[in-house]
C-alpha positions in Angstrom: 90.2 252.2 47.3 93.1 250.0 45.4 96.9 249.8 47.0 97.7 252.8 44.6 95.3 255.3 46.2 96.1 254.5 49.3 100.4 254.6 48.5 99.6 258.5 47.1 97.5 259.6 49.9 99.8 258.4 52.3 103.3 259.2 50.8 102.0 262.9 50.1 101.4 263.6 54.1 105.0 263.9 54.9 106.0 266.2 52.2 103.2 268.8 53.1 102.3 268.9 56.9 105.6 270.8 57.9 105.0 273.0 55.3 101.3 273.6 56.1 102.3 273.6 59.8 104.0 277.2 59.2 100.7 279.0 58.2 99.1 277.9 61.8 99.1 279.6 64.3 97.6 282.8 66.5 98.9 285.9 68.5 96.9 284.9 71.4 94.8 287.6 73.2 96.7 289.5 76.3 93.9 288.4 78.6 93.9 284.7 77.6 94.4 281.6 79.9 97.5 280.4 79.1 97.7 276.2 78.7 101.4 274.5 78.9 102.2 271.2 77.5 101.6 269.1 80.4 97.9 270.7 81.8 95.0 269.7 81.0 92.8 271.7 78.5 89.7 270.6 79.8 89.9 271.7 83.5 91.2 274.6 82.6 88.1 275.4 80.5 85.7 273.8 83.2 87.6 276.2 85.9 86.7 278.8 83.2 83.9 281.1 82.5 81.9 281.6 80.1 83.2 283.8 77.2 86.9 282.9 78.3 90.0 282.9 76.0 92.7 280.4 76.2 96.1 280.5 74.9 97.9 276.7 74.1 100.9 277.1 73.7 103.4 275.9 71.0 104.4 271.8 71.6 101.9 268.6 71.7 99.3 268.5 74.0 98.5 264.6 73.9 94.8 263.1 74.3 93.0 266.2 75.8 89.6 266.8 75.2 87.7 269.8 76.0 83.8 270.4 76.2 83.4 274.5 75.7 81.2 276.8 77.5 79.6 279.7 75.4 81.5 282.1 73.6 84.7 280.5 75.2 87.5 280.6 72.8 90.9 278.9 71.5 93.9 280.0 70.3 96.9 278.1 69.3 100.2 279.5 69.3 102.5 278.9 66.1 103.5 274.6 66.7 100.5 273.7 69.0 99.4 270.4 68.7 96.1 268.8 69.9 97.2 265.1 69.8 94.4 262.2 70.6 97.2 259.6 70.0 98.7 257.6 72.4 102.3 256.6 72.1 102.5 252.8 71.9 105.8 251.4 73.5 105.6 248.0 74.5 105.6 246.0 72.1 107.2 242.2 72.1 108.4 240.5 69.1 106.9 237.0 68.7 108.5 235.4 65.3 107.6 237.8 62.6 105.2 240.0 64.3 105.3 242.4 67.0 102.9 242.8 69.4 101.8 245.4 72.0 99.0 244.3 74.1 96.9 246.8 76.6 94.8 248.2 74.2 91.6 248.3 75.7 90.2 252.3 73.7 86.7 251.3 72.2 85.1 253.3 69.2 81.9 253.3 67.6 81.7 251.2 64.5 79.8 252.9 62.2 80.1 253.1 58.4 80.3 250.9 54.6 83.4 250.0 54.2 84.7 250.1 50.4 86.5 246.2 49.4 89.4 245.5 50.8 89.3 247.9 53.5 86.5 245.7 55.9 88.1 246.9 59.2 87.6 250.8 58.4 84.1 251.4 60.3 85.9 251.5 63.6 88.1 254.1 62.6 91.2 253.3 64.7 94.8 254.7 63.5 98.1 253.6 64.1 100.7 255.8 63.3 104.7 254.9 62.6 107.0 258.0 62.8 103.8 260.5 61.7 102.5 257.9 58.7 99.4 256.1 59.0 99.0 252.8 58.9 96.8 250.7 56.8 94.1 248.6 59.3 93.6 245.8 58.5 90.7 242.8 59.5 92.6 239.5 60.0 96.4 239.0 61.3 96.8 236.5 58.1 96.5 239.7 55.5 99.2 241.6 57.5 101.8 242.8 55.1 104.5 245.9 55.7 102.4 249.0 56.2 99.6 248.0 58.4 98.3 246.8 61.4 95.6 244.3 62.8 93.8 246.0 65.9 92.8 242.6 67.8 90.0 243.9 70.1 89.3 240.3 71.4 93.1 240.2 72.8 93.3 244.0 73.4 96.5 244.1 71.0 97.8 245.9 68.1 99.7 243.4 65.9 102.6 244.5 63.7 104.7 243.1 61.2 107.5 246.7 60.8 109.4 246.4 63.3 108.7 249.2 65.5 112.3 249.7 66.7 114.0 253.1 67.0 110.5 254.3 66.0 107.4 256.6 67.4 104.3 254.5 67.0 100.8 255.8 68.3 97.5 254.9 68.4 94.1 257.1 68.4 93.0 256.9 71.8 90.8 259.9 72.4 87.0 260.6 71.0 87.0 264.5 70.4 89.3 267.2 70.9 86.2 270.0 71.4 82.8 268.6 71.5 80.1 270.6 73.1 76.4 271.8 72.4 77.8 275.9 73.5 77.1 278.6 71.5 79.5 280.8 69.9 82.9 279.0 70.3 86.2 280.3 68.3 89.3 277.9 67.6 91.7 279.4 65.6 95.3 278.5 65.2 95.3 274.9 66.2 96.4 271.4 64.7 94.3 268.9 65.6 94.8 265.0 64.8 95.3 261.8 65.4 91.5 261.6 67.3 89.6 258.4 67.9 86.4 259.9 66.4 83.5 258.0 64.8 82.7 257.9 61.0 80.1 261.2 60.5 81.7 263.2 63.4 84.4 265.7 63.7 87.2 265.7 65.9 86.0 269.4 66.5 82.5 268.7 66.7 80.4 271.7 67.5 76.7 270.8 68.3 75.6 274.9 69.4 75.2 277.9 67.0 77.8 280.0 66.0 81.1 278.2 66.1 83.8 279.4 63.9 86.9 276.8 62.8 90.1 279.2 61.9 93.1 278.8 60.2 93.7 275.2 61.9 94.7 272.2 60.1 93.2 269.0 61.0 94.3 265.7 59.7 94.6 262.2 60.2 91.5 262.0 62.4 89.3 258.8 62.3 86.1 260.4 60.8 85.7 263.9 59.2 87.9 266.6 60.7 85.5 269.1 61.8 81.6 269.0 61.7 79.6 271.9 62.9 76.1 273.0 62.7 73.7 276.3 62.5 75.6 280.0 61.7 78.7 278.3 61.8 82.0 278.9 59.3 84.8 276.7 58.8 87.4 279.2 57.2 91.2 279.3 56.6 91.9 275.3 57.6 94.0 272.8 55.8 91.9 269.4 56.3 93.4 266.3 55.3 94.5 262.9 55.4 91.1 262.2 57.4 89.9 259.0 58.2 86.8 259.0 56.5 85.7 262.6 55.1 87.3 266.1 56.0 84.3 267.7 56.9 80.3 267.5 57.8 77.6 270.0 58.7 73.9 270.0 59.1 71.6 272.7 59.7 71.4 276.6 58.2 73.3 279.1 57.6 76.7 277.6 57.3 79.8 278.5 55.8 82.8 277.0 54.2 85.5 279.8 53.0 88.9 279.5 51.7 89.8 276.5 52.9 92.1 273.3 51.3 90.5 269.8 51.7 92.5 267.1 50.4 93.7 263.8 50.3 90.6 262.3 52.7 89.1 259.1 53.2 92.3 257.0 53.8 90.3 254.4 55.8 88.6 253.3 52.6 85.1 253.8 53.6 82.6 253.5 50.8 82.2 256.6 48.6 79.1 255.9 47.9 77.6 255.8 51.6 80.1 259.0 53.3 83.1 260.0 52.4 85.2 262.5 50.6 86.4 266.0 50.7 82.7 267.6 52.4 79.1 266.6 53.2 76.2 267.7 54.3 72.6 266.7 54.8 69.4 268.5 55.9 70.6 271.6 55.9 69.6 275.5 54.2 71.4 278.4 53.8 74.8 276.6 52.6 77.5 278.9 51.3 81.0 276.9 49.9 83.0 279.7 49.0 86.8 279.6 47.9 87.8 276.2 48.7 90.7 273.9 46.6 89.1 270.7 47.1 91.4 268.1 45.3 92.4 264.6 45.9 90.2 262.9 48.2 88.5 259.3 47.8 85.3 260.4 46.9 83.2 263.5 45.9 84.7 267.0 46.3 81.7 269.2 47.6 78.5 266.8 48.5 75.2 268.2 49.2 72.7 264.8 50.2 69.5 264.6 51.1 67.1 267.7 52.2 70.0 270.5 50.9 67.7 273.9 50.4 69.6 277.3 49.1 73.1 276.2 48.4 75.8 278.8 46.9 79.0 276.8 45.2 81.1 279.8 44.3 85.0 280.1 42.5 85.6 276.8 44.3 88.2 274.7 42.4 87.8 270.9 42.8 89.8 268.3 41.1 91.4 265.2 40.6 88.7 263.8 43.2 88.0 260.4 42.6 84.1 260.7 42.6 82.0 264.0 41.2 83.4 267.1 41.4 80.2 268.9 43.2 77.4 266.5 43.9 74.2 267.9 44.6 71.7 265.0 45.4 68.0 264.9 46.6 67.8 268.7 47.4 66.6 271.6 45.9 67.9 275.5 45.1 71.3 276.3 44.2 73.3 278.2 42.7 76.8 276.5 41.5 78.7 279.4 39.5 82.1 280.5 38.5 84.1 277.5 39.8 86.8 275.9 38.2 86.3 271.5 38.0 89.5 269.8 36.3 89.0 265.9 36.2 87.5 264.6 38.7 86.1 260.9 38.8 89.2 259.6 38.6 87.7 256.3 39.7 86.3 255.9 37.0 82.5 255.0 37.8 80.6 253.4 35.7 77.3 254.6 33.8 76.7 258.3 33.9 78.0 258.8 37.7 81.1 260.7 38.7 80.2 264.0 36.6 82.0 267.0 36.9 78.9 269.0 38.3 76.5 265.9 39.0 72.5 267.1 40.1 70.7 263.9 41.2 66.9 263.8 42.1 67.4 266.9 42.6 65.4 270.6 41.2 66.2 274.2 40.7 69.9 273.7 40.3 71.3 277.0 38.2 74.8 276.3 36.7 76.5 278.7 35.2 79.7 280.6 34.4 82.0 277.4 35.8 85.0 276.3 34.1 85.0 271.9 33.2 88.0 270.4 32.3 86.7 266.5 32.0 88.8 263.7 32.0 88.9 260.8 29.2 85.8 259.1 29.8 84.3 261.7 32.3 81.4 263.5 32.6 80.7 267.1 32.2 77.3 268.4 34.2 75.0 265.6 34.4 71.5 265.9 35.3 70.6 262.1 36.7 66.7 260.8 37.7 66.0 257.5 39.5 62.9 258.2 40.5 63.2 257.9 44.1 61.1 258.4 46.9 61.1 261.2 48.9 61.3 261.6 53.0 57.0 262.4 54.0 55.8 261.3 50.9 56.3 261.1 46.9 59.4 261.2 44.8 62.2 263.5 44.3 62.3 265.0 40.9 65.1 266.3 38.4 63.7 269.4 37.1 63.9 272.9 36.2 67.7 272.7 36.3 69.5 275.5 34.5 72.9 275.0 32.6 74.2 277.6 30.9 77.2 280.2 30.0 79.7 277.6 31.3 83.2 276.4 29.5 83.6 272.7 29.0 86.9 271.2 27.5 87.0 267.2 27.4 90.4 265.9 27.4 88.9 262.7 25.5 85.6 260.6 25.1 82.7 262.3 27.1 79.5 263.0 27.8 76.8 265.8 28.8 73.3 266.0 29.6 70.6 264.5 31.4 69.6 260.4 31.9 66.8 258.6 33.7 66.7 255.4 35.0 62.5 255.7 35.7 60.5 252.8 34.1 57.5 253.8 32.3 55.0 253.4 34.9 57.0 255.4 37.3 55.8 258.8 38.4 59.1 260.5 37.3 59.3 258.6 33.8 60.5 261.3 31.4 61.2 264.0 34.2 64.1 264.8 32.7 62.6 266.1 29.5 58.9 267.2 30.5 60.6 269.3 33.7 61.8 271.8 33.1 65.5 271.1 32.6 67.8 273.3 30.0 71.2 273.3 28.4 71.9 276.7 26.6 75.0 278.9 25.9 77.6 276.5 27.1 80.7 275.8 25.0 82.0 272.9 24.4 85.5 271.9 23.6 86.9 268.5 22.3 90.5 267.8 21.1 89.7 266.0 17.9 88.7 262.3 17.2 85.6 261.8 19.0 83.4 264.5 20.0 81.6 264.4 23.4 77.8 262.3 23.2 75.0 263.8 24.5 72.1 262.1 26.1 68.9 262.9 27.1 66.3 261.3 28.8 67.2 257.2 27.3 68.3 259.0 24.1 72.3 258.9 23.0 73.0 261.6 20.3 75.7 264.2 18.9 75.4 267.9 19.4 73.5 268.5 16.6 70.8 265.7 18.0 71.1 267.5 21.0 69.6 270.6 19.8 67.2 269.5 17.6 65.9 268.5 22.0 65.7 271.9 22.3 68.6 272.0 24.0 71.7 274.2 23.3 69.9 276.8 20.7 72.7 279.0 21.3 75.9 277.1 22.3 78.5 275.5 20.1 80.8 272.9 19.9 84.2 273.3 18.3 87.8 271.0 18.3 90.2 273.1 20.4 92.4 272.8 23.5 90.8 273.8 27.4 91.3 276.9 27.9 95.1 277.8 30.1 95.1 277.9 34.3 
């Protein structure tokens, strides 16, 4: 993540959280528990029974943490604030820096980090007047906007003065974490937790929890994670440390919600990061969500992903794939809107619109592409790799049809393999299965989009003369209006 990803995820978080701070926010039940700023959350939830409701009320509730009982639930009145951060006040100036010692918090370190962001595993934030600032791993590559996080000397080294300003520091693990059933939160900002890479601030390990209507940012892993016949509906989940949300297991549900601008610790797109992602899981349902902005894929499925439905999502300006569905099998990914994605930029064939990878039974249809200059539209993408108890994932019987693609530029479609010829999957991509019909195709003159498949580069028409495309066109024209 360069200097200039980092200045527009940053600068954007001031502009928006007050405004997305209006729409939060619960009538709280008449039998509820009622939390003022100054008690503690988690004893009133441990004096609590099971099934209880809890009212917290409108201020900042700073570094409480909670472990729910069953069926227990959480509402937030309109301006209640779950807060992991501590404030930071004693800092001394030594020459050019400032310096505020103390700081004894430990964290997991967990996570790749992307170049020029080697300190983000820990996922520590420091925050100046509500900003975060950039972390980094030496007190020699201090420059205005970030700090150094000395864990040797327990200090937090500075070079803004922090005069006449609010700095804090992520000091607490979770906000909720518990392995209850049923649990509701609804209504609540959460943010500024100490939480590890791969684990939500709100991390629900039972059945059944339902995330509502909250907003959670600026938390040092993913937002939220939850697991079985749980939804994540209604939340505003941004500025995240590292993703804005995770899941694993079945029958899980992500509805209407806005993910944005995640990932500002720099980890590695390409180990965990982004807008969401889950692994090992079935029964997936991502249903309504704007998923725009973050430093990484959009929608990520990875590894052991069974019955996924991707439905009238919109996902853009992501700077990875739009929706990535990797070494997993059965979905459906329909009637969603994708608008330039990848704006990295990566290289070969990666960052597609709708990218299927090692992946089978994919059926993709009725979506609307808008693909960036030098972007990919759907890409089906082979590397013959092995599989978890034995053989190798395989890219076939992947359906692409009845969908509108408009390429703002240079392009490409298709499908590609990497396999050698002694590999097991060499030529999967043509011998299983996979199909491109009734998709039209849109290119704004000069040169048309290139089609590959298998090792093969070729234009439309060598592209049907595959087999591929009998009954879809290609025509110069503009993408078609919002």
């Amino acid at each position: 993540m360069n200097a200039a990803i980092w200045a527009v995820l940053a600068v954007t978080l001031s502009a928006v959280s007050a405004a997305a701070e209006q729409g939060v926010g619960e009538a709280c039940p008449a039998d509820a528990i009622r939390i003022d700023q100054g008690q503690s959350v988690g004893d009133a939830v441990e004096r609590a029974a099971p099934g209880a409701a809890f009212c917290i009320a409108a201020g900042t509730h700073r570094m409480q943490f909670a472990v729910p009982k069953s069926g227990q639930r959480f509402f937030g009145e309109p301006g209640a604030i779950l807060n992991g951060a501590r404030v930071v006040t004693n800092f001394l100036r030594l020459g050019e820096i400032w310096v505020a010692g103390g700081q004894t918090q430990t964290g997991v370190e967990r996570g790749v980090c992307a170049s020029g962001y080697e300190a983000c595993a820990l996922s520590i934030g420091v925050f100046m007047d509500g900003q975060p600032l950039r972390q980094v791993a030496g007190r020699g590559l201090l420059r205005s906007g970030t700090f150094f996080f000395d864990r040797f000397r327990h200090e937090i080294v500075l070079v803004d003065s922090p005069d006449d300003k609010l700095v804090e520091v992520s000091a607490t693990r979770y906000a909720f974490r518990s392995a209850a059933d049923g649990v509701v939160i609804r209504g609540l900002v959460v943010e500024k937790y100490f939480n590890p890479a791969q684990e939500g601030a709100i991390h629900g390990e039972g059945r059944g929890w339902r995330v509502e209507n909250c907003e959670l940012r600026l938390n040092g892993g993913a937002g939220v994670a939850v697991g079985s016949d749980s939804a994540v509906s209604n939340c505003s989940i941004h500025h995240n440390g590292q993703i804005g949300a995770t899941a694993d297991g079945s029958n899980i549900l992500f509805d209407s919600n806005e993910i944005w601008s995640n990932n500002i610790y720099g980890f590695d797109p390409g180990w965990d990061a982004g807008g969401i992602k889950i692994t090992v899981s079935s029964q997936l349902v991502f249903r309504n969500n704007h998923v725009h902005h973050n430093n990484g894929p959009g929608l990520w499925c990875d590894e052991r992903c069974v019955d996924a439905l991707f439905e009238g999502n919109v996902v853009e300006f992501n700077q990875s794939a739009g929706i990535f569905f990797e070494l997993s099998s059965k979905a459906v990914i329909r009637r969603n809107t994708l608008r330039q994605n990848n704006q990295a930029g990566y290289s070969w064939l990666w960052g597609a619109e709708i990218q299927i990878a090692a992946s089978e039974d994919a059926d993709i249809y009725e979506n609307t592409l808008i693909v960036r200059d030098s972007g990919r539209a759907v890409m089906l993408i082979d590397q013959n790799r092995w599989k978890v108890g034995g053989g190798f994932y395989k890219t076939r019987r992947n359906r692409v049809h009845d969908n509108d693609i408009s390429f703002l530029g240079t392009g490409a479609a298709g499908g590609a393999s990497s396999s050698d010829r002694q590999a097991e999957n060499f030529r999967i991509i043509t011998t299983g299965g996979n199909s491109f019909d009734r998709n039209v195709y849109r290119f704004r003159g000069g040169q048309p989009p290139i089609f590959i498949w298998d090792t093969l580069q070729m234009d439309f028409a060598g592209f049907r003369k595959q087999g591929q495309e009998r009954n879809g066109s290609i025509s110069v024209g503009e993408p078609p209006k919002p």
